[in-house]
RODO-2510 file (C-alpha; in nm, 4 decimals, decimal comma):
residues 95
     n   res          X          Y          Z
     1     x     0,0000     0,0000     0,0000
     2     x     0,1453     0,3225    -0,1313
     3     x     0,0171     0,6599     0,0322
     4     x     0,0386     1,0191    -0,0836
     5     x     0,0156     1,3263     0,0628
     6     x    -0,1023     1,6450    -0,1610
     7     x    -0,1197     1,9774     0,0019
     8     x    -0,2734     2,2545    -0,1875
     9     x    -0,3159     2,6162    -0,1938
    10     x    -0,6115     2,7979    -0,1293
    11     x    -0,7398     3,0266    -0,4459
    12     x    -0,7301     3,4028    -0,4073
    13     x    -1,0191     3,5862    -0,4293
    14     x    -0,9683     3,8157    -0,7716
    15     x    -1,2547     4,0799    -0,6704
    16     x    -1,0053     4,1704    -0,3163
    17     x    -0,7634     4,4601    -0,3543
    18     x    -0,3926     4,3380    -0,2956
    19     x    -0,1965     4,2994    -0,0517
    20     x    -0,1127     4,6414     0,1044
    21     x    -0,3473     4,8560    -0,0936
    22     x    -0,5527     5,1427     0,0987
    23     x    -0,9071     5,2844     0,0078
    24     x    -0,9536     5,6139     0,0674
    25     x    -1,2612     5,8171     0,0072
    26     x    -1,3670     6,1471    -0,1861
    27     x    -1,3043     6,3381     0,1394
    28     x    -0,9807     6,2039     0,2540
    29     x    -0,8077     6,2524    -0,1108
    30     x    -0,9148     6,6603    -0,0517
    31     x    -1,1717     6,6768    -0,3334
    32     x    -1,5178     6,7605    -0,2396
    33     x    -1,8173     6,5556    -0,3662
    34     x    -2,0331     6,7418    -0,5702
    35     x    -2,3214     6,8374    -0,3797
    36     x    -2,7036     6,7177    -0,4759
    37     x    -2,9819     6,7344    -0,3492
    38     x    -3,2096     6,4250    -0,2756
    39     x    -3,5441     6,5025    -0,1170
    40     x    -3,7121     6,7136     0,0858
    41     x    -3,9066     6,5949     0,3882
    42     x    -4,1815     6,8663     0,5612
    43     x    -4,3640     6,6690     0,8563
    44     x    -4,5723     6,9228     1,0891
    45     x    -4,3170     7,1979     1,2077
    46     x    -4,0024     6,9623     1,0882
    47     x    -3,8426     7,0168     0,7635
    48     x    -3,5803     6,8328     0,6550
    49     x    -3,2933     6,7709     0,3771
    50     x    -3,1119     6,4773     0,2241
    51     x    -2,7837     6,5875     0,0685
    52     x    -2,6169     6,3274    -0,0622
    53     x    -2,8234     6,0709     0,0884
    54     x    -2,7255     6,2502     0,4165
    55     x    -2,9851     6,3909     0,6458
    56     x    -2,9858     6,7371     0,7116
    57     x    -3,1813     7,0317     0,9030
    58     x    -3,2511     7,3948     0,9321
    59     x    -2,8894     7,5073     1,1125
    60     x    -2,6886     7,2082     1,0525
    61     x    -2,3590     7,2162     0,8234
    62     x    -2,3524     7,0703     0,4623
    63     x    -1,9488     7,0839     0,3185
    64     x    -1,9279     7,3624     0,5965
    65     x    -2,2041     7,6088     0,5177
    66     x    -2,4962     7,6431     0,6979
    67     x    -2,8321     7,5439     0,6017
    68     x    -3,0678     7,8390     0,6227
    69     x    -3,4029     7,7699     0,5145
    70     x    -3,6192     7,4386     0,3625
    71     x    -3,9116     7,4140     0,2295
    72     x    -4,1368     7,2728    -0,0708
    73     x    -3,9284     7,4677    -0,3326
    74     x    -3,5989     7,3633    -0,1796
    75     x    -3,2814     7,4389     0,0435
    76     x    -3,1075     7,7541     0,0898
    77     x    -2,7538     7,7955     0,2077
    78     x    -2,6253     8,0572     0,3916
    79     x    -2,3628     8,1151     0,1105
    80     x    -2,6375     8,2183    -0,1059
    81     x    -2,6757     7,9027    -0,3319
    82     x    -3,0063     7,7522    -0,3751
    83     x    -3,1204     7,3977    -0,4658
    84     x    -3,4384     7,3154    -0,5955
    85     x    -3,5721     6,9907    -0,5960
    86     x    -3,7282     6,9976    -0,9553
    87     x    -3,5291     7,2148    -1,1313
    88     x    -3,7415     7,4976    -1,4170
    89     x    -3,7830     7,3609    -1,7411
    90     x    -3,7274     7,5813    -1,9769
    91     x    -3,9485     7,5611    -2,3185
    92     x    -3,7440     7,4893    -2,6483
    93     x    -4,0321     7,4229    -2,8389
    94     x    -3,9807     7,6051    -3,2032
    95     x    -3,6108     7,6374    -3,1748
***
């Protein structure tokens, strides 16, 4: 009776990064991430903002600039950009 021993190597899993590589995000490579805005939530008194599938209120900070004011129309900053939810369409018909 002859007996054999095999030992074998586990497979790698191609989809992993390799060995020593880092993952950094938007923020921590000092670009910021364009800013959109999601939805707006208005509950009773409450109105709220999702940034960037963030949640935000009236007074918090978005990229460092306050939030000012939200309502049906949209989000005001207190740099003095506005976002509106459903942007105007502008008619083209003709042209």
């Amino acid at each position: 009776m002859t007996s054999c021993f095999v030992q074998s190597e586990s497979l790698r899993d191609p989809t992993r990064p390799g060995v020593g590589s880092v993952s950094l995000s938007t923020n921590q490579q000092g670009t910021a991430e364009k800013l959109k805005l999601n939805s707006v939530l208005i509950s009773g008194g409450n109105a709220t903002a999702i940034f960037n599938n963030k949640i935000y209120t009236i007074g918090d900070s978005v990229q460092g600039v306050k939030i000012v004011r939200i309502n049906n129309q949209g989000v005001w900053l207190s740099d003095g950009r506005q976002f509106a939810l459903y942007p105007a369409v502008t008619e083209t018909k003709g042209q």
